[in-house]
C-alpha positions in Angstrom: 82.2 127.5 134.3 80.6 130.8 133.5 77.5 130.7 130.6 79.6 132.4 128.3 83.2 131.4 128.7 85.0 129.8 125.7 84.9 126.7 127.5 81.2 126.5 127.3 80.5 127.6 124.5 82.9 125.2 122.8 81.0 122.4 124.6 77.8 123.8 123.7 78.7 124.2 119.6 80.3 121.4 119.2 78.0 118.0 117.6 78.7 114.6 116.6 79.9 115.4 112.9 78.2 112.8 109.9 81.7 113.1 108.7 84.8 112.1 110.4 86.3 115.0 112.4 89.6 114.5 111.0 88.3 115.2 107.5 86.4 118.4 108.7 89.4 119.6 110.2 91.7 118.9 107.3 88.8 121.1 105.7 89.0 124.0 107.6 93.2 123.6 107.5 93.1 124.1 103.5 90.9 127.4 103.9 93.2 128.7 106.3 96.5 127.8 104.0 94.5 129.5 100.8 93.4 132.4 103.0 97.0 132.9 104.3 98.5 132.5 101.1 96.6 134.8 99.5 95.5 138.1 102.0 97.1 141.1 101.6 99.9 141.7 104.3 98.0 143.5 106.5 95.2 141.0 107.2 95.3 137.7 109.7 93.8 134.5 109.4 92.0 133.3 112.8 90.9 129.9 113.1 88.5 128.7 116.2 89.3 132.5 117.8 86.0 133.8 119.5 85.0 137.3 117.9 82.8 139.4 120.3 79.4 139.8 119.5 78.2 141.4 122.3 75.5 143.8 122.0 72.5 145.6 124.3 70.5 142.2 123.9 74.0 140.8 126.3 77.2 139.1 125.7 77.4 136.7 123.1 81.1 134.9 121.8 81.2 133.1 118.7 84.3 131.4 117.1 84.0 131.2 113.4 86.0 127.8 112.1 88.0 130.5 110.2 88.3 134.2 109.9 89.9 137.0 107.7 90.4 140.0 109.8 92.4 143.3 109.7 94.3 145.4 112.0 95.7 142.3 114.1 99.0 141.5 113.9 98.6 138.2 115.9 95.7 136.3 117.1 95.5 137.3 120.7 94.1 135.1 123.8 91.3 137.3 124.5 88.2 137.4 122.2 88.3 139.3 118.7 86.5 142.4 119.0 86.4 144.0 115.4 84.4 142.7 112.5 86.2 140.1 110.5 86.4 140.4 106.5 84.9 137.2 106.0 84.2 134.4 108.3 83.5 130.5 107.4 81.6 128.0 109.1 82.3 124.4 107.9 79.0 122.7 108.2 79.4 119.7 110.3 81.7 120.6 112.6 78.6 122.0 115.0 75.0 121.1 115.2 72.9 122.5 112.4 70.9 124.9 114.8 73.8 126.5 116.2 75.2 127.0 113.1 72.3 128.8 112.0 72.1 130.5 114.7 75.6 131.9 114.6 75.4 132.9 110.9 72.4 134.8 111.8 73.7 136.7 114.7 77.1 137.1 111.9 74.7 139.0 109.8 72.8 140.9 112.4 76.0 142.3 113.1 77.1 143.3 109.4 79.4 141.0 109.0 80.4 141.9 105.6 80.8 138.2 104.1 79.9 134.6 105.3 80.7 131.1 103.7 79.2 128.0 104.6 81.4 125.6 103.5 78.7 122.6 103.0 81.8 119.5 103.6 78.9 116.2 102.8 77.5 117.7 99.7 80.7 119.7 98.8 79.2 123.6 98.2 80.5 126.7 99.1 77.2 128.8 100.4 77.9 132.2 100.0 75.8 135.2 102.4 76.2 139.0 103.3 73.5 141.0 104.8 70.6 141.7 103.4 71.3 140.0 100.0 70.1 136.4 99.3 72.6 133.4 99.9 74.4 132.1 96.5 75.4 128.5 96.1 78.5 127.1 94.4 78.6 123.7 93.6 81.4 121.3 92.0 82.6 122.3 89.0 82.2 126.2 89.4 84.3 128.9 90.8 83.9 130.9 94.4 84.7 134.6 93.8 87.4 135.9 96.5 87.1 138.8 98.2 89.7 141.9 96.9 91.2 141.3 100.0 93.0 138.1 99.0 94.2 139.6 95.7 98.1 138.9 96.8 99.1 137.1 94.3 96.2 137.9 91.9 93.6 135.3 92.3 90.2 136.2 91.8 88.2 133.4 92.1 88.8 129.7 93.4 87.1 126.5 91.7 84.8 124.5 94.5 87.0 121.6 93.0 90.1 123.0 95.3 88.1 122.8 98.3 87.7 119.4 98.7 90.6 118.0 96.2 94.4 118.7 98.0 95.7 117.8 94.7 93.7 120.5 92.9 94.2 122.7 96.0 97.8 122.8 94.9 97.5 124.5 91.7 95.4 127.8 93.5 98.2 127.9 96.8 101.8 126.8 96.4 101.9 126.4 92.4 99.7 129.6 92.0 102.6 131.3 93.8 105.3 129.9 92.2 103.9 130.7 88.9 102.6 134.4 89.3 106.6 134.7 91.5 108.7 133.3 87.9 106.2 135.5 85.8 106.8 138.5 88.2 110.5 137.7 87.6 110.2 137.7 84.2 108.7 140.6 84.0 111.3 142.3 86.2 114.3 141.0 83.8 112.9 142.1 80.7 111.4 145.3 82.4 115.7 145.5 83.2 116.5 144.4 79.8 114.8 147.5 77.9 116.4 150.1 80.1 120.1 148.4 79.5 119.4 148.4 76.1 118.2 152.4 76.3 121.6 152.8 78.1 123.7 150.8 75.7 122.7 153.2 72.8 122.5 156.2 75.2 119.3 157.1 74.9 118.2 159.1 77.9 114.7 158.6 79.1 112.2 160.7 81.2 112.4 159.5 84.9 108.8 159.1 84.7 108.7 156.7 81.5 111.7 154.7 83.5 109.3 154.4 86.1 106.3 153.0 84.1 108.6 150.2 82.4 109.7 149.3 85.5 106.3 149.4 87.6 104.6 147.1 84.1 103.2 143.6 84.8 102.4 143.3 80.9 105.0 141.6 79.4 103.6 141.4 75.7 104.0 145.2 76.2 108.1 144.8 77.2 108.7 142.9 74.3 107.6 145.4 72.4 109.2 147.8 74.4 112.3 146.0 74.1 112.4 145.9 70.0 111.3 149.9 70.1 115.0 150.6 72.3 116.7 148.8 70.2 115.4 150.6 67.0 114.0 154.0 67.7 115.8 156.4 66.1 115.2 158.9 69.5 114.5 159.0 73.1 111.4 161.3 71.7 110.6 158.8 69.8 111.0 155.7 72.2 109.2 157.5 75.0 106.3 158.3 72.5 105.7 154.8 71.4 106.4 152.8 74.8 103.7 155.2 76.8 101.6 154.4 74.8 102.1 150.4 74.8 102.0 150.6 78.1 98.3 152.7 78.3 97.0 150.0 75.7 98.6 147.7 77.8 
């Protein structure tokens, strides 16, 4: 078995975990979900895939517990040899050493963002290079990377980390929500132009496409009330730009 195969390296990472395996695994499973939930389409969630980290010091393969990477369509066999997004690293599932010693060698190599996921004392530690490690700790929030801005969440509590009740509410309920207030958008968004059209008033294209590219939906309302009572299509266009900009 060669030094550096995944074989050996998988041997050589892995430590008897304080906490049961099944647990840490469930742990880095719920990352994945939130990750994959919430990435843009063009990115891919890896979990145990060795990135390449070889370099003029020699080969070196490292398998974060999970990664955010870009221009993959599907995890391949072979190692991963771009520079994920972020990686995590759930502490527990290797030795302490080697985990130090593969979040150093992530840094060295510009990895742009690093979470230890601390599972015993339940903290998300938070590194990129060159900049001090932040901690978060029960009862805060973990900002997310613009990458994983899908369905607009910014920031995740610590809470939903180690809760799969409370996990819920930032994957599969997050979804649903923003997906029926997208939809609700879209209708009344629909709503102001069939209005407009009842009482043939003819729009600019580019005003047609502002209603229907808004996410604001205090600003339809009111866009809704000014087609039904502007006495123009001047004077409808006029007032629902600049809704919309105040928007």
């Amino acid at each position: 078995m060669s030094e550096f195969s995944p074989e050996a390296l998988q041997l050589a990472e892995r430590a008897p975990a304080p906490m049961p395996r099944f647990v840490l695994r469930a742990l880095m499973a719920l990352l994945a979900a939130l990750f994959r939930t919430h990435a843009r389409p063009s990115l891919t969630v890896m979990s145990d895939v060795y990135c390449d980290l070889s370099d003029a010091e020699g080969p070196s393969l490292r398998a974060p517990d999970v990664a955010l990477v870009s221009g993959l369509s599907t995890p391949k066999n072979e190692a991963f040899a771009g520079t994920p997004i972020l990686a995590v690293e759930v502490r527990g599932t290797q030795s302490k050493r080697y985990l130090e010693e593969k979040v150093k060698l992530y840094l060295e190599h510009d990895w742009p963002w690093v979470w230890i996921v601390h599972a015993e004392r339940q903290e998300v530690e938070v590194l990129q290079p060159r900049v001090g490690s932040v901690v978060y700790r029960r009862g805060t929030e973990v900002p997310l990377l613009p990458e994983l801005d899908k369905y607009g969440l910014t920031a995740v509590p610590v809470d939903a980390l180690f809760d799969e009740r409370e996990f819920s509410r930032f994957n599969d309920e997050w979804v649903r929500a923003r997906e029926r207030a997208q939809a609700s958008v879209e209708v009344r968004a629909q709503a102001v132009l069939d209005v407009l059209r009842a009482r043939s008033l003819a729009v600019p294209e580019p005003v047609r496409a502002r209603i229907l590219a808004s996410s604001d939906l205090a600003a339809l309302e009111r866009g809704l009330m000014l087609a039904a009572t502007a006495p123009s299509a001047e004077a409808f266009a006029s007032e629902i730009m600049g809704a919309l900009t105040a928007a």
